[in-house]
C-alpha positions in Angstrom: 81.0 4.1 13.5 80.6 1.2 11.0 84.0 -1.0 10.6 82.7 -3.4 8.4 80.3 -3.2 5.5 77.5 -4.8 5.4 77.6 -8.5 4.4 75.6 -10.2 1.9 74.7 -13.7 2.1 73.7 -15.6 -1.1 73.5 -19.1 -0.1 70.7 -20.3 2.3 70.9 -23.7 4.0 67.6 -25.1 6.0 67.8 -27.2 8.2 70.5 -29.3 6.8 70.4 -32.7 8.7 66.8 -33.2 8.3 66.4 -32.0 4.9 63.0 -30.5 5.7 62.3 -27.1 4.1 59.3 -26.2 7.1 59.5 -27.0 10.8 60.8 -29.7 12.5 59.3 -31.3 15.5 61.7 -31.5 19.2 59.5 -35.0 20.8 59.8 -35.3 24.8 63.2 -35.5 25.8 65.0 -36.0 22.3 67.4 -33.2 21.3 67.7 -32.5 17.6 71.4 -31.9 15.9 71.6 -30.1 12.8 74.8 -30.4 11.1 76.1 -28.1 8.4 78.3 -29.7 5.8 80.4 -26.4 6.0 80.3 -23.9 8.7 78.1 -21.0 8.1 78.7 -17.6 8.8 75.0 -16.6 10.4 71.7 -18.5 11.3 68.5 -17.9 11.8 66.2 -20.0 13.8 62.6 -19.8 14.5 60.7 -21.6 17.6 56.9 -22.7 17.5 54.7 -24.2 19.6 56.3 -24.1 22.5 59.5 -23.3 23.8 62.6 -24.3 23.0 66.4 -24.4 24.0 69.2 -23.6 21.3 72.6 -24.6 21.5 75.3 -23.2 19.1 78.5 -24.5 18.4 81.6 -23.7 15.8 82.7 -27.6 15.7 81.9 -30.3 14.1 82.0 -32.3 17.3 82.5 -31.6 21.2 80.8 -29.2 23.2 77.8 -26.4 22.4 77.5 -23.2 23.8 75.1 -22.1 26.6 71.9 -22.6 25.7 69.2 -19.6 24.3 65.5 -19.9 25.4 63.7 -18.9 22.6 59.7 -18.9 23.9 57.2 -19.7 20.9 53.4 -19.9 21.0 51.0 -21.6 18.2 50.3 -17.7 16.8 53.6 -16.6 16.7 57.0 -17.6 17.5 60.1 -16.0 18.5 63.3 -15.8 16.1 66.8 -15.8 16.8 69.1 -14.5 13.9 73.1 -14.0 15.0 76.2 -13.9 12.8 77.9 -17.1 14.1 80.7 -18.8 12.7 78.1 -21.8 13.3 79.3 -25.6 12.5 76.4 -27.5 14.5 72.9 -26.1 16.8 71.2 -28.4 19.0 67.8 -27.7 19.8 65.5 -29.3 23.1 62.3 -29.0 24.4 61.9 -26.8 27.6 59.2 -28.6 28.8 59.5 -32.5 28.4 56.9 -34.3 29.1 55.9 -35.2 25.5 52.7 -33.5 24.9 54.3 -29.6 25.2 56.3 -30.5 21.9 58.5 -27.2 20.1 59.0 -27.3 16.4 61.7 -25.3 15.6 63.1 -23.9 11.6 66.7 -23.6 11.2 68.6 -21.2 8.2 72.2 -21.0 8.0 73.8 -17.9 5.4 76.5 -18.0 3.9 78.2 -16.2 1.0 79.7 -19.7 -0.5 
């Protein structure tokens, strides 16, 4: 039984705090914060490379959520899409030793 219909999202938003349109590069140990300027109501987020943790979270500031292993390989990577009331996602390398680097491609929807 369907209780909601089906929302439409007409304004996309990639990866807002770097501003780049293609993937972003996670180097060695540095974790990467993308911040919306409002929350969105879904993202999408696609891993490359190599793996990659996601961490989701509804606030501008404080704590994330548990993270998601999203696994990625050079031919293709894996995608996570989730309606999220989503403010801020973190995203770290699983391995970190520098040379195993993930890139990953952040989209937030939202219908404002």
């Amino acid at each position: 039984m369907i209780t909601e219909p089906y929302k439409l999202y007409t304004k996309a938003y990639p990866n807002p705090t770097s501003g780049n349109a293609g993937y972003v590069e996670v180097a060695g140990t540095t974790e990467e914060t993308e911040t919306f300027t409002t929350a969105v109501l879904a993202v999408t987020v696609k891993a490359k490379a190599n793996d990659i943790y996601v961490y989701l979270s509804s606030a501008a500031s404080g704590d994330f959520d548990d993270p998601i292993l999203l696994e990625a390989s050079s031919y293709s990577g894996d995608t996570l899409s989730v309606s999220y009331n989503c403010k801020r996602i973190k995203v770290a390398n699983v391995v970190t030793d520098g040379i195993n680097n993930g890139y990953y491609q952040i989209i937030g929807w939202s219908d404002q």
